[in-house]
N, C-alpha and C positions, 0 to 999 in steps of 0.2 A: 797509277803508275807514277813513277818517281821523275819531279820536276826537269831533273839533271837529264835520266835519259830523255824524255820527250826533247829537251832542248838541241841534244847531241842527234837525236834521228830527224829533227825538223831542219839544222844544221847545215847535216850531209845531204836530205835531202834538195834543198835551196841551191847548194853548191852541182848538186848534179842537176837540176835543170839547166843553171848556166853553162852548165860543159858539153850538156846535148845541144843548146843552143848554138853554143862556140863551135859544134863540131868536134869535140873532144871525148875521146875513151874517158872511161872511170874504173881504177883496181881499188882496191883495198889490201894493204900489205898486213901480212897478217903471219904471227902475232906485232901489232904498232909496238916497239921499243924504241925507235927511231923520234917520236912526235910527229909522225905522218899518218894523218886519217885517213888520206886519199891519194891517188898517183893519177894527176888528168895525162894522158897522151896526145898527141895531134899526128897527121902525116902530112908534112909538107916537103911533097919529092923535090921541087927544085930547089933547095935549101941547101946551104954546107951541113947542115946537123937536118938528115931528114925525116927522122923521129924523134923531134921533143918531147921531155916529160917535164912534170913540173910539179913536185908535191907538196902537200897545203897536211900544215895542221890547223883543226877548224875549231871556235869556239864559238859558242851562244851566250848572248846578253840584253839585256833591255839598257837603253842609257837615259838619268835623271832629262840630260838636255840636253834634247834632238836640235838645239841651235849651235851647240858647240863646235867649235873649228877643228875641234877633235875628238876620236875615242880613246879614250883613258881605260885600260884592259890589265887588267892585274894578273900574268902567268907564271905559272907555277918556275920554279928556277930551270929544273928539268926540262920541261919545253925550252922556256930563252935558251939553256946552252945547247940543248938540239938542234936549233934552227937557225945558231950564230955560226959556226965553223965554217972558214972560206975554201974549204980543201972537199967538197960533197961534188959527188959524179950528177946527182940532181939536185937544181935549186929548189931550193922550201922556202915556203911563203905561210906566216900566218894569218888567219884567215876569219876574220869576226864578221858571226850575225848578229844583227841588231832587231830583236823583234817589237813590237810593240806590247803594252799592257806587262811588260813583264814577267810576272807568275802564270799568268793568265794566258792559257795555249788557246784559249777558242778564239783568241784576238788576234792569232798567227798567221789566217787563210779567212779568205772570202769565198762562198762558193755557191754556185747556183746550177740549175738545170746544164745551163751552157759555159760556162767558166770554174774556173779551181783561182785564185789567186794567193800566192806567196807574198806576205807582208811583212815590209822590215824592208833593213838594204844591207848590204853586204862592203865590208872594207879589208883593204889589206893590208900588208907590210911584210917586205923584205928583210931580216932583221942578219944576213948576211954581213961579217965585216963586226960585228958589236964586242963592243968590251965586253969584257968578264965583269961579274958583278959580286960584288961583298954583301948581297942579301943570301938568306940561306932558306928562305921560304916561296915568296915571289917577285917578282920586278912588274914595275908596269909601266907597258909599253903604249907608246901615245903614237898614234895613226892621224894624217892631217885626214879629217873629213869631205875634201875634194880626192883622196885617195879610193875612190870605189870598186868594189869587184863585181861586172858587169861580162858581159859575155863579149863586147867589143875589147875591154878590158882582159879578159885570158884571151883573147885571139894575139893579141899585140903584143904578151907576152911569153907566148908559142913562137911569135916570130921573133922575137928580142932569141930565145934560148936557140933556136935555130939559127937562128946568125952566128953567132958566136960562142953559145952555150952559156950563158951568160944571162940571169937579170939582173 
């Protein structure tokens, strides 16, 4: 099987246990022309906004240096201007795994009798608000690495978009 898919379904999958963790629905908009993999929902009735959504488009990568302050993520032009426009009914966030080994999918999960574990971590960015860019292939987009996608992480930002509609 082709490196790309496996990284794209190991991906989405990572991204969906944080959302059941979070408590969060998961769609798939389908056919994606938008640059949205995924649509997480939440229900929080006492909120001014009491169904948030919040769509991610998600990308797979290994990085040289897991000490860096940052990930350094090269996306296609078409993603950045999908996911820059301030005028969107749902905010988009992109959405990088970082797995280990690289090429190497058997080094993505740990698992045994009684556990499955997801290896790697997950970061994000708002890229909301950004310039237009004079590249015509890709841009890359640098993410601080205390920026993590964690399940307390979509919680807080469920309630960020409930507040105001707004990340």
């Amino acid at each position: 099987m082709e490196l790309n898919f496996r990284k794209a379904q190991f991906s989405e999958a990572y991204v969906r246990v944080l959302a059941a963790v979070a408590g969060c629905s998961v769609s798939r908009p389908e056919p994606d022309i938008e640059s949205e993999d995924l649509v997480l929902s939440a229900r929080l009735t006492e909120m001014p906004i009491r169904s948030p959504k919040l769509a991610m488009q998600i990308k797979c990568s290994g990085v040289p240096d897991p000490q860096s302050p940052e990930i350094a993520f090269p996306l296609s032009i078409k993603n950045y201007d999908d996911l820059r426009p301030e005028n969107l009914a749902i905010p988009r966030i992109l959405a990088i795994i970082v797995v280990p080994g690289g090429v190497d999918p058997e080094a993505w999960l740990d698992h045994s009798e009684d556990r499955l574990c997801l290896l790697g971590s997950a970061f994000w960015a708002s890229l909301f608000g950004y310039r237009a860019s004079k590249n015509e292939v890709t841009v890359t987009v640098h993410i601080p690495s205390s920026q993590r996608l964690t399940a307390q992480s979509l919680k807080a930002m469920m309630v960020k978009i409930a507040s105001d509609g707004k990340l």
